[in-house]
FIMARZA-457768 format. One record per residue: residue number from 1; residue in three letters; x, y, z of N, C-alpha, C, CB in turn. Coordinates in pm, 1 decimal, decimal comma. Glycine has a CB too. Layout:
! FIMARZA-457768
PT:NUM:ALA:X:Y:Z:X:Y:Z:X:Y:Z:X:Y:Z
...
END
This chain:
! FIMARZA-457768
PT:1:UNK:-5661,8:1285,7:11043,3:-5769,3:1375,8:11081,8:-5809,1:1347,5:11226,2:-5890,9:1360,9:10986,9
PT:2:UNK:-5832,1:1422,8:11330,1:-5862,0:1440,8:11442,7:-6027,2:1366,1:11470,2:-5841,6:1595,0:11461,5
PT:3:UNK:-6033,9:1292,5:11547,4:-6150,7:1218,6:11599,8:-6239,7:1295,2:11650,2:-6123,9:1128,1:11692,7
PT:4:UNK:-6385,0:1358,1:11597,2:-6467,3:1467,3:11642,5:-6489,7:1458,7:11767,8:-6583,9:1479,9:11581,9
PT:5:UNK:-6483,7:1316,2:11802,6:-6542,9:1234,3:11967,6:-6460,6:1279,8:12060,8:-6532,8:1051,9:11987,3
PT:6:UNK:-6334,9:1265,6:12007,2:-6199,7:1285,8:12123,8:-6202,0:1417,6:12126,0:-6032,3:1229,3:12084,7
PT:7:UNK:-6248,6:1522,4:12065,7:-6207,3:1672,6:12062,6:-6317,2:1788,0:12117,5:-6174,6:1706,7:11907,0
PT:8:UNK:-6443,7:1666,5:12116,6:-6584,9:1766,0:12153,7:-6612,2:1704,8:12243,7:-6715,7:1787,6:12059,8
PT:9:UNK:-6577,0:1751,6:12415,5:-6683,4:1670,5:12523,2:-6825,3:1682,9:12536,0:-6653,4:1698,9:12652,1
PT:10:UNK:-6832,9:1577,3:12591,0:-6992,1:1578,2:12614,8:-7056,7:1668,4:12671,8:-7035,4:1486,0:12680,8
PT:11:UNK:-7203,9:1689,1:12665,6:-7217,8:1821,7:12798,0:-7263,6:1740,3:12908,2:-7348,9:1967,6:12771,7
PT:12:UNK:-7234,6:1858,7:13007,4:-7224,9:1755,4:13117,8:-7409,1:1722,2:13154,5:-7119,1:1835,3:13273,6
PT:13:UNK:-7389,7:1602,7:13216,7:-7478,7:1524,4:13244,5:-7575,3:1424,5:13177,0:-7523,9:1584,6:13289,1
PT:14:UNK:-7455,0:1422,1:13034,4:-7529,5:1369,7:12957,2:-7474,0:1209,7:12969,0:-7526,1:1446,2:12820,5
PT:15:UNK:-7547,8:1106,8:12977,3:-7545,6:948,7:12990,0:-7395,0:895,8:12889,2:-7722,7:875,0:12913,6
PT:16:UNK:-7306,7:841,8:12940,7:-7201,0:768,9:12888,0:-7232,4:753,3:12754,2:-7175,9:643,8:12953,3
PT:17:UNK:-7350,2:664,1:12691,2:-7416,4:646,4:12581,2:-7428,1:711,8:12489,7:-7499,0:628,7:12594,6
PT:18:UNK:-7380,2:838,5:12506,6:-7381,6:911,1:12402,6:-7320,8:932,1:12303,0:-7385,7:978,7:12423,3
PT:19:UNK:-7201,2:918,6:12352,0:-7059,4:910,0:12293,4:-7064,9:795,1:12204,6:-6941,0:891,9:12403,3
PT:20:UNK:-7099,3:656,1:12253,5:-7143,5:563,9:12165,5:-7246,7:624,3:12056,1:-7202,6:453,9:12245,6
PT:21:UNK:-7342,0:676,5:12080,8:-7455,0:661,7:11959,5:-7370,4:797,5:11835,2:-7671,6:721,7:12040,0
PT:22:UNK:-7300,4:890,7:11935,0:-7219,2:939,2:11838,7:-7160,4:892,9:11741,8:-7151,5:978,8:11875,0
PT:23:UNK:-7088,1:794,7:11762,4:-6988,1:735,2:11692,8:-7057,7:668,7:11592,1:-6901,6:650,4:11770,6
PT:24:UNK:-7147,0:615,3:11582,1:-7238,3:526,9:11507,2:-7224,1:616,2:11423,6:-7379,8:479,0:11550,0
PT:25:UNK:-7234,0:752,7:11369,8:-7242,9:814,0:11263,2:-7123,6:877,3:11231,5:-7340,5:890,3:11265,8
PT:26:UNK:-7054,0:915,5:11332,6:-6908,4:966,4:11303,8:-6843,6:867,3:11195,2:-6811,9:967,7:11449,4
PT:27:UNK:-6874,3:742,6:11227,4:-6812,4:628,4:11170,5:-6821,4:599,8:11026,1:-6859,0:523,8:11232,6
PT:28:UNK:-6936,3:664,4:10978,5:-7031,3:641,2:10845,3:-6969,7:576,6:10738,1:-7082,8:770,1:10783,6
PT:29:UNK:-6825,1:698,4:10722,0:-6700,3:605,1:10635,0:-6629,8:536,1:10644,1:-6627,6:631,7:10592,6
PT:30:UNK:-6635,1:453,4:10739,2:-6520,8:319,9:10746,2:-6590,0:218,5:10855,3:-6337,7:374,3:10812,6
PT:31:UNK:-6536,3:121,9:10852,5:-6577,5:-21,1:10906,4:-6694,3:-87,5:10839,1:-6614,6:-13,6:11054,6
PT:32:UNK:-6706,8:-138,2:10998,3:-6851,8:-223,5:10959,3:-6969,4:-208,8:11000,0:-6853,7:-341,0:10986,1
PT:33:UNK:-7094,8:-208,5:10967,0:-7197,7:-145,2:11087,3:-7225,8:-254,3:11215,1:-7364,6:-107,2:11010,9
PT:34:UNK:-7252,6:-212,9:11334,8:-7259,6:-320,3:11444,7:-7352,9:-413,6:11450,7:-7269,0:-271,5:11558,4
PT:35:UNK:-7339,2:-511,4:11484,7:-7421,9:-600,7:11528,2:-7570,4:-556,4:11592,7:-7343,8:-668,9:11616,6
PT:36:UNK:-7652,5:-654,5:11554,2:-7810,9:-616,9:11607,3:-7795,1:-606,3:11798,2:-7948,0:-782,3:11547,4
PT:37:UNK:-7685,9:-709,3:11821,1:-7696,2:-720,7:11983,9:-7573,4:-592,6:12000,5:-7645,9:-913,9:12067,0
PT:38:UNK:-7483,1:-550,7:11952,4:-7393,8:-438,6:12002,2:-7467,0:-305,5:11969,6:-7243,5:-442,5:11931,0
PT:39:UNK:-7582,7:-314,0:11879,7:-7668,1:-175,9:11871,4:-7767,9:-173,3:11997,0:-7763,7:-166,2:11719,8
PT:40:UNK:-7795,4:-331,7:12011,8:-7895,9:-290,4:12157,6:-7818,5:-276,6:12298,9:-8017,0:-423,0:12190,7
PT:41:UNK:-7703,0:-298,8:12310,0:-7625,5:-190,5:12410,2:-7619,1:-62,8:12456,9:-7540,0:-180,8:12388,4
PT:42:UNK:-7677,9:-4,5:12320,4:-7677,0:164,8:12309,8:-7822,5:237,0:12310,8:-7603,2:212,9:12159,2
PT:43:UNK:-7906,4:92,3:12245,5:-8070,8:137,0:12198,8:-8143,0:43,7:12271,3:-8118,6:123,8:12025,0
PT:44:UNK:-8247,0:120,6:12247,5:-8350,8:5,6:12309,1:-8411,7:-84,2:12147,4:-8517,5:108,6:12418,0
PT:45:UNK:-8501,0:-176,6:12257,3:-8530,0:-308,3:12110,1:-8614,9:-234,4:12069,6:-8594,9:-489,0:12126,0
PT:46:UNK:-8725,0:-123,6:12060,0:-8792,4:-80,2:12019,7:-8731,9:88,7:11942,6:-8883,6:-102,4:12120,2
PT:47:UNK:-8629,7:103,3:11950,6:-8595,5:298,1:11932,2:-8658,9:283,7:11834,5:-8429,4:390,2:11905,5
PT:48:UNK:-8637,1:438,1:11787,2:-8734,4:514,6:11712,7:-8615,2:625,2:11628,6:-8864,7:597,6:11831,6
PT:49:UNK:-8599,5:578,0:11476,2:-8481,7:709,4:11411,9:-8611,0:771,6:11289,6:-8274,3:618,0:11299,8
PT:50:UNK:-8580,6:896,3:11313,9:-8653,8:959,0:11189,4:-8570,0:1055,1:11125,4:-8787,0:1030,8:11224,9
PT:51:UNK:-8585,1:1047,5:11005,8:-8507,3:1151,4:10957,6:-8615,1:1207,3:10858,5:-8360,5:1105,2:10893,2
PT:52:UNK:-8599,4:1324,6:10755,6:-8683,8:1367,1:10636,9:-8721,6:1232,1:10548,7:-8596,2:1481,6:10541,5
PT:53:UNK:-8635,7:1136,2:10554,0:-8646,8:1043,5:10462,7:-8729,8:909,5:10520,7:-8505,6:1015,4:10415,7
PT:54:UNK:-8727,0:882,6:10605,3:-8717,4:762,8:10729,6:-8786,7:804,0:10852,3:-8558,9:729,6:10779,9
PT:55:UNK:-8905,7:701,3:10896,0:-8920,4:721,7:10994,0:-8946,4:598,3:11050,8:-8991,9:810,0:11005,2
PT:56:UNK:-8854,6:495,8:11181,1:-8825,7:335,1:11151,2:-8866,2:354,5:11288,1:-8662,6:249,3:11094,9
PT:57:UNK:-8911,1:217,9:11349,3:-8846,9:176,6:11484,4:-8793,9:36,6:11496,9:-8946,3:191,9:11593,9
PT:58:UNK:-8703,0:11,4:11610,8:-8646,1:-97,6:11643,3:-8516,9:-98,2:11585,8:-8720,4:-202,7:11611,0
PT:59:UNK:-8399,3:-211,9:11622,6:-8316,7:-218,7:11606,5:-8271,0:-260,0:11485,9:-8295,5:-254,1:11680,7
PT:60:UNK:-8391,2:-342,7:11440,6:-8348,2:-421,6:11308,2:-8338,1:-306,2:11184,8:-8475,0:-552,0:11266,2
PT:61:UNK:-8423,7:-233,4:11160,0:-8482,0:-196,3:11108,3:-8371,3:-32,0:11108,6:-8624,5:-230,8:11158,5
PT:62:UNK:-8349,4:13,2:11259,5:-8190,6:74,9:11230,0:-8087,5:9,9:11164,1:-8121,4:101,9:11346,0
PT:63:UNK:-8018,1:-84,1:11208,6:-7936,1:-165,2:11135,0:-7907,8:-124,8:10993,0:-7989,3:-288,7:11137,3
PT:64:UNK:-8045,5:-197,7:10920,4:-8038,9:-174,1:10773,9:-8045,9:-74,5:10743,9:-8112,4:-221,8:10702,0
PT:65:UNK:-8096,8:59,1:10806,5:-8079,3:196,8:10747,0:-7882,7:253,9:10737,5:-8187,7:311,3:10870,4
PT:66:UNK:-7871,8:184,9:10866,7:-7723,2:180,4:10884,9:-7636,1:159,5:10751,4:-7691,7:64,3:10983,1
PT:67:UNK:-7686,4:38,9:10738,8:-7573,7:-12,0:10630,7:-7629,7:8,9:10442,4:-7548,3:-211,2:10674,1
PT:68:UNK:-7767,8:103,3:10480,5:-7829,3:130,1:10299,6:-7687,5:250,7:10331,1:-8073,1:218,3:10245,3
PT:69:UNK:-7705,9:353,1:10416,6:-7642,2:492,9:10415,9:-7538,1:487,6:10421,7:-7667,1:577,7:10499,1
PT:70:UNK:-7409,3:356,5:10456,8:-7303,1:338,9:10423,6:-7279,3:303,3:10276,6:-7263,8:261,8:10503,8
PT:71:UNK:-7364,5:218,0:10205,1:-7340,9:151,3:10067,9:-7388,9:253,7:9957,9:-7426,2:4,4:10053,9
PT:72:UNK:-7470,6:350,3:10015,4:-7514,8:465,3:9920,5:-7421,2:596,0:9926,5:-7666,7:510,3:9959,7
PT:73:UNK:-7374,9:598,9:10057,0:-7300,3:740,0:10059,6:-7171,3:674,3:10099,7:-7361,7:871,2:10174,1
PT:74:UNK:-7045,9:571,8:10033,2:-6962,9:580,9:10017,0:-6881,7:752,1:10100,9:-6980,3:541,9:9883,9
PT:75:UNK:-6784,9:712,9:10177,9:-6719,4:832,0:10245,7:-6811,6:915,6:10305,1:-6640,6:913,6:10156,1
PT:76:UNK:-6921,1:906,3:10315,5:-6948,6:1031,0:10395,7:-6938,3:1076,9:10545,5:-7057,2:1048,2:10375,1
PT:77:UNK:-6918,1:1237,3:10559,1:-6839,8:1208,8:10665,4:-6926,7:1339,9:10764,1:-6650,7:1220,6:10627,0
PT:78:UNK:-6987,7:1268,3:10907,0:-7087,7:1297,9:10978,1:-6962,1:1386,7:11083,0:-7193,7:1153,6:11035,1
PT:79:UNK:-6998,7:1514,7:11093,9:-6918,8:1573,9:11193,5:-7013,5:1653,7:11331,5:-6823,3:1683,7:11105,6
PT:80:UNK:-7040,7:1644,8:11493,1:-7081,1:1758,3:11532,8:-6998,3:1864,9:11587,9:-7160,5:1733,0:11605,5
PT:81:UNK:-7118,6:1930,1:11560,5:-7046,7:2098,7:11576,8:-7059,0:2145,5:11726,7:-7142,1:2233,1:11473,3
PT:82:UNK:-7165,9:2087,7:11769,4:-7205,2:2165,3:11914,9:-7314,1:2023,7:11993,0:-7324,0:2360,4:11873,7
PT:83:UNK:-7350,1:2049,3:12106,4:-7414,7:1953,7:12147,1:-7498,8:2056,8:12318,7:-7285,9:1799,1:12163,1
PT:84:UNK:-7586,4:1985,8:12380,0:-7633,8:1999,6:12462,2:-7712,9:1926,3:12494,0:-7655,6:2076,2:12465,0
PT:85:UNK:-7767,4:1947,5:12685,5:-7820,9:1813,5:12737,3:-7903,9:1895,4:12789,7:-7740,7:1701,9:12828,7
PT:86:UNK:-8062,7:1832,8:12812,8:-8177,1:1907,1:12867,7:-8260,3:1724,6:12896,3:-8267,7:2055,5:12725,8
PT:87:UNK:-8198,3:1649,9:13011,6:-8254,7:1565,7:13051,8:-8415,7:1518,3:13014,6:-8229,0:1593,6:13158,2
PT:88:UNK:-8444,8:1420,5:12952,7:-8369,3:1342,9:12943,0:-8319,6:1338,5:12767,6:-8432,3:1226,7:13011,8
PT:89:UNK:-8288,2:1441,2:12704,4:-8278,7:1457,2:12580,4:-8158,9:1548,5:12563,1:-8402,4:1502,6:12525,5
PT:90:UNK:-8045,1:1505,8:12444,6:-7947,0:1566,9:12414,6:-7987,5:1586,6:12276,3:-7823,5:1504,9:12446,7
PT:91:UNK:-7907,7:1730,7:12266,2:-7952,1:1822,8:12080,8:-7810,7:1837,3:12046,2:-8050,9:2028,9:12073,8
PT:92:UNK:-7800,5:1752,4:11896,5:-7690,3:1741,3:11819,6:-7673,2:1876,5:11728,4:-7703,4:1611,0:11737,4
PT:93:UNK:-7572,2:1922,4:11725,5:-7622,8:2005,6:11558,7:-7489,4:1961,1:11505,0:-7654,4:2222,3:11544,5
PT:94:UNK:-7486,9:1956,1:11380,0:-7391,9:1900,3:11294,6:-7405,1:1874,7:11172,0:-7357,8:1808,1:11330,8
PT:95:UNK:-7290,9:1850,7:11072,7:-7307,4:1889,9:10949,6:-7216,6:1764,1:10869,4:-7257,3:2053,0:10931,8
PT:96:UNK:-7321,2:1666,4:10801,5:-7269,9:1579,5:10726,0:-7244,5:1609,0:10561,3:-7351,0:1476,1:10750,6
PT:97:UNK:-7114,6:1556,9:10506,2:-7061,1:1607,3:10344,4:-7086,3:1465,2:10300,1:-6870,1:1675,3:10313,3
PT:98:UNK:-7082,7:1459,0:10133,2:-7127,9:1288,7:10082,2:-7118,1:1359,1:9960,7:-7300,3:1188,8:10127,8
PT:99:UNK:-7053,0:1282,4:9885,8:-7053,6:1270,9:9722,1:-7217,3:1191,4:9682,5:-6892,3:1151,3:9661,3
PT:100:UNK:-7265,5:1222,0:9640,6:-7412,0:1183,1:9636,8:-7483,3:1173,5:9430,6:-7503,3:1340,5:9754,1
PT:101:UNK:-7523,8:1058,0:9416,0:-7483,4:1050,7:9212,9:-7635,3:1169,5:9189,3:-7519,9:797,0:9088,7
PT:102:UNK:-7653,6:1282,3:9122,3:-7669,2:1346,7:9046,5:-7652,3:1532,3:9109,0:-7792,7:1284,7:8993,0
PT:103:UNK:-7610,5:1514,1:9235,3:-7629,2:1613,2:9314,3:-7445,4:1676,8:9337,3:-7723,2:1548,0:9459,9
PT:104:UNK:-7359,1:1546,9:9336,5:-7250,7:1580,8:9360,8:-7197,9:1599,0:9475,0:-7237,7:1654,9:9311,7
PT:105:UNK:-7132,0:1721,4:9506,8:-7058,3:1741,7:9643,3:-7189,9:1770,8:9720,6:-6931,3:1875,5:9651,0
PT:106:UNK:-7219,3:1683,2:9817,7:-7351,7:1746,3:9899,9:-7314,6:1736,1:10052,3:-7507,8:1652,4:9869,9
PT:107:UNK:-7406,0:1856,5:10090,7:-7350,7:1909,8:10237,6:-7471,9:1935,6:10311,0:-7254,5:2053,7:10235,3
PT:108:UNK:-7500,2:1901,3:10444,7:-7621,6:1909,8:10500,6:-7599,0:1970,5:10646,6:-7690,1:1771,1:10497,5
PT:109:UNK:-7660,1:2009,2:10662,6:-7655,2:2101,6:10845,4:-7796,8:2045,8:10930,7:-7681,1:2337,6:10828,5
PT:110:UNK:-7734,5:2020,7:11008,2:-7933,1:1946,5:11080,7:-7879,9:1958,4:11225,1:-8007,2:1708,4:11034,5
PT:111:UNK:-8011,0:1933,2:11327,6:-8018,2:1939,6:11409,8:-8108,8:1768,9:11507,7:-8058,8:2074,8:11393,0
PT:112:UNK:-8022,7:1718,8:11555,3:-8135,9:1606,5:11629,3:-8081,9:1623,2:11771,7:-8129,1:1416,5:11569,9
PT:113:UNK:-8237,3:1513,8:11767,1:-8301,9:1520,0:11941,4:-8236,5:1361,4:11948,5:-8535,3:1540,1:11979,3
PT:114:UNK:-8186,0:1337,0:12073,6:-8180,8:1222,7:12068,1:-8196,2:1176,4:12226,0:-8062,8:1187,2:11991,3
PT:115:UNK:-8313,8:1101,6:12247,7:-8381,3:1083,8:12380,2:-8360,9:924,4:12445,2:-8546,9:1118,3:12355,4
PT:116:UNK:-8339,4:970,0:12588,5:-8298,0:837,7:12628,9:-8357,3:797,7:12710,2:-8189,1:817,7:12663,3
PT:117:UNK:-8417,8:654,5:12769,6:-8449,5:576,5:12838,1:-8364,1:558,5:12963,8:-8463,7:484,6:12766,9
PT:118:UNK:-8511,3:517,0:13096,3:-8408,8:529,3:13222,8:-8309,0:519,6:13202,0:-8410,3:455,5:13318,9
PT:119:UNK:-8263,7:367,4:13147,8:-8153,1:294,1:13186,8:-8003,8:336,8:13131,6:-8184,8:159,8:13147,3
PT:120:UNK:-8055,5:459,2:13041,4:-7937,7:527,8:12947,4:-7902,2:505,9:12832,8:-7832,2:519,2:12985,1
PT:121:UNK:-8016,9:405,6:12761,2:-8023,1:383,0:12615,6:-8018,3:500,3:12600,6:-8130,6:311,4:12544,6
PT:122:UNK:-8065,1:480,5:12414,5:-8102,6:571,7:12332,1:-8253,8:513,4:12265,0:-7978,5:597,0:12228,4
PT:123:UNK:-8345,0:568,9:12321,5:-8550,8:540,6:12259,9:-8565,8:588,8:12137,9:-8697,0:639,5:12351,3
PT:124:UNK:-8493,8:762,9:12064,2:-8551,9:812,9:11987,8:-8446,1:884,3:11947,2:-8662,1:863,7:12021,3
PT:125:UNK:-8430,3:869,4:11850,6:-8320,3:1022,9:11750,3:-8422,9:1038,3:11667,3:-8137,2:988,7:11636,5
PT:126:UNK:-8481,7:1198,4:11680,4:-8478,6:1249,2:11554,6:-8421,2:1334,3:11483,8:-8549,3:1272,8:11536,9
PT:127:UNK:-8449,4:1347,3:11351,6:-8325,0:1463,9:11262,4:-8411,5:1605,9:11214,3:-8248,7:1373,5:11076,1
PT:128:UNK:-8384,6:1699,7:11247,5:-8439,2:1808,5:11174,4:-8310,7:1899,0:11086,5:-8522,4:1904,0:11290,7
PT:129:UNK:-8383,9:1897,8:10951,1:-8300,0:1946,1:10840,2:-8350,4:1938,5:10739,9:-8191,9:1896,1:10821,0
PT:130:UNK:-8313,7:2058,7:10632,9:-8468,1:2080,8:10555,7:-8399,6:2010,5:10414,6:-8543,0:2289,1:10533,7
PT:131:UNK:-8487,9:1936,1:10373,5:-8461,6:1845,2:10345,7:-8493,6:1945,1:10136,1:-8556,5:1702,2:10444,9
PT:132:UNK:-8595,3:2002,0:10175,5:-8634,1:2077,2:10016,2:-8520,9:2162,0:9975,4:-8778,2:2188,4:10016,4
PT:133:UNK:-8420,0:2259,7:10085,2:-8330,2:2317,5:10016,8:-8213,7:2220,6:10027,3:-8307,2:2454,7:10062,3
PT:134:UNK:-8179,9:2144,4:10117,7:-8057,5:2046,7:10131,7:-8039,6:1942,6:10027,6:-8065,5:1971,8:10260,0
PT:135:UNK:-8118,6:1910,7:9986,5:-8138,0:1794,8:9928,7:-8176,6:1815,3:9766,8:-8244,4:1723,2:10011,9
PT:136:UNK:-8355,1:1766,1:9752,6:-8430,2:1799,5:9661,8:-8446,2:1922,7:9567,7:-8511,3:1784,5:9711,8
PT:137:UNK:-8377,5:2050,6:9635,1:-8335,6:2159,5:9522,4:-8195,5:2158,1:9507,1:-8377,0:2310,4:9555,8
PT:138:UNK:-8143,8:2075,1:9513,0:-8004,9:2029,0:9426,9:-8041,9:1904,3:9308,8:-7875,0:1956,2:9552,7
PT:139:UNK:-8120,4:1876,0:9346,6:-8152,8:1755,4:9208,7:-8177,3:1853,1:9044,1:-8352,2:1645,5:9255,0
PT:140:UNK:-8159,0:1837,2:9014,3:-8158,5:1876,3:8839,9:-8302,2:1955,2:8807,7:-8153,3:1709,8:8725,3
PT:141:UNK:-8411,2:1856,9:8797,0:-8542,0:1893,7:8741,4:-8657,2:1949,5:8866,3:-8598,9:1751,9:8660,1
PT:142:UNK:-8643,6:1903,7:8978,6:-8707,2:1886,5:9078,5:-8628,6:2032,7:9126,5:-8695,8:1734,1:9155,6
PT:143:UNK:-8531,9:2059,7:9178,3:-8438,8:2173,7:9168,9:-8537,7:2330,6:9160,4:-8335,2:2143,7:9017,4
PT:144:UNK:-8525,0:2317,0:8957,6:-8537,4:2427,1:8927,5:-8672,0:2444,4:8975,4:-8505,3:2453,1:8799,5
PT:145:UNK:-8817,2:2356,9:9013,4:-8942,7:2337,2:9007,5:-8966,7:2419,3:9157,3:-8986,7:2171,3:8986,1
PT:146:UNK:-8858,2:2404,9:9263,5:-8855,1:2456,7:9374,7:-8804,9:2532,4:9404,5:-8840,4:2413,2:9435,5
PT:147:UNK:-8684,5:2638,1:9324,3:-8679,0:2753,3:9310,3:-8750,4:2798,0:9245,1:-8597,1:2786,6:9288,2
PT:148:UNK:-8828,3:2807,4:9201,1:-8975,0:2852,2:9079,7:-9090,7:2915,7:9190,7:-9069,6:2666,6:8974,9
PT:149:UNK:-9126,3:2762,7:9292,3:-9200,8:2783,7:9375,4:-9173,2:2854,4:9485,6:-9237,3:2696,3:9397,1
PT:150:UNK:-9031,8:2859,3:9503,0:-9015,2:2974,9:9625,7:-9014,3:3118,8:9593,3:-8881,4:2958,9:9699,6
PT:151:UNK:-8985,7:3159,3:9491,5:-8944,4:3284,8:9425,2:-9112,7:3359,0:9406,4:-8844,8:3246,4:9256,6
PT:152:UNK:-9217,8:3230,3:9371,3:-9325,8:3312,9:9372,9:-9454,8:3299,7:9474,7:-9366,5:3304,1:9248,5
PT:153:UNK:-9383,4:3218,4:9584,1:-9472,2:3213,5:9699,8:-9400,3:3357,0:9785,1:-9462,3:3040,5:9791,6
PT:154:UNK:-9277,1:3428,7:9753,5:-9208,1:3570,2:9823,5:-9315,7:3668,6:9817,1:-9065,3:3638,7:9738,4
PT:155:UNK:-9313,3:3725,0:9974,3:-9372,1:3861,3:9966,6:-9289,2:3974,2:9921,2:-9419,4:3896,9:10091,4
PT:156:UNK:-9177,1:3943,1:9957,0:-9094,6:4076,5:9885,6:-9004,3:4062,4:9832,2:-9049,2:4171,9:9950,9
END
């Protein structure tokens, strides 16, 4: 399979670093997660990741989100689709797949910000992606409770 990194350039003017913090998720299914000192190469000691689920700062504290989302989502596989740079912040959009236990084949589309520090870290990723239809209305009971509630919050 073709390396998303090697096939999608960067946009231009966006910090070397990027490509690194890319990979951090491209990677999701295989290896090992990096070291606290090879993540602060890319981040600062303080960043900031939020997702629907998570909202952390610092390196340590990435790390272990790192390696829960490898040991929970077995294979999953983080692809982007498009990218752009609006100094000092680049916007990911992209779409991660994961065998996931009661949900099954699960597929997500999101969008993050991911903001960088003078020096060309990375300070802040966040993730936007809706987390009630992506997620939580694929669960079983919780599911049907939120197609229930959307169907009768409709004006038309």
């Amino acid at each position: 399979m073709t390396d998303p990194i090697a096939t999608m350039p960067l946009p231009p003017g966006a910090p070397p670093l990027l490509g690194a913090w890319i990979a951090l998720f491209t990677s999701l299914d295989g290896g090992t997660v990096p070291s606290a000192d090879d993540l602060a190469g890319i981040a600062t000691e303080d960043v900031r990741f939020r997702d629907p689920f998570n909202d952390l700062r610092g390196i340590e504290p990435f790390r272990r989100l790192l390696v829960h989302t490898r040991k929970q989502l077995p294979g999953a596989r983080f692809e982007v689709l498009d990218s752009a740079w609006s100094a000092p912040t680049a916007y990911l959009k992209w779409r991660m797949t994961a065998q996931v236990r009661l949900i099954g084949d699960w597929r997500v589309e999101g969008m993050s910000e991911v903001r960088f520090a003078a020096d060309g870290r990375v300070v802040e990723h966040l993730d936007h992606w809706d987390a009630a239809a992506q997620f939580y209305g694929r669960l079983p009971l919780i599911g049907l409770l939120l197609r229930w509630l959307g169907r009768s919050a409709r004006v038309v």
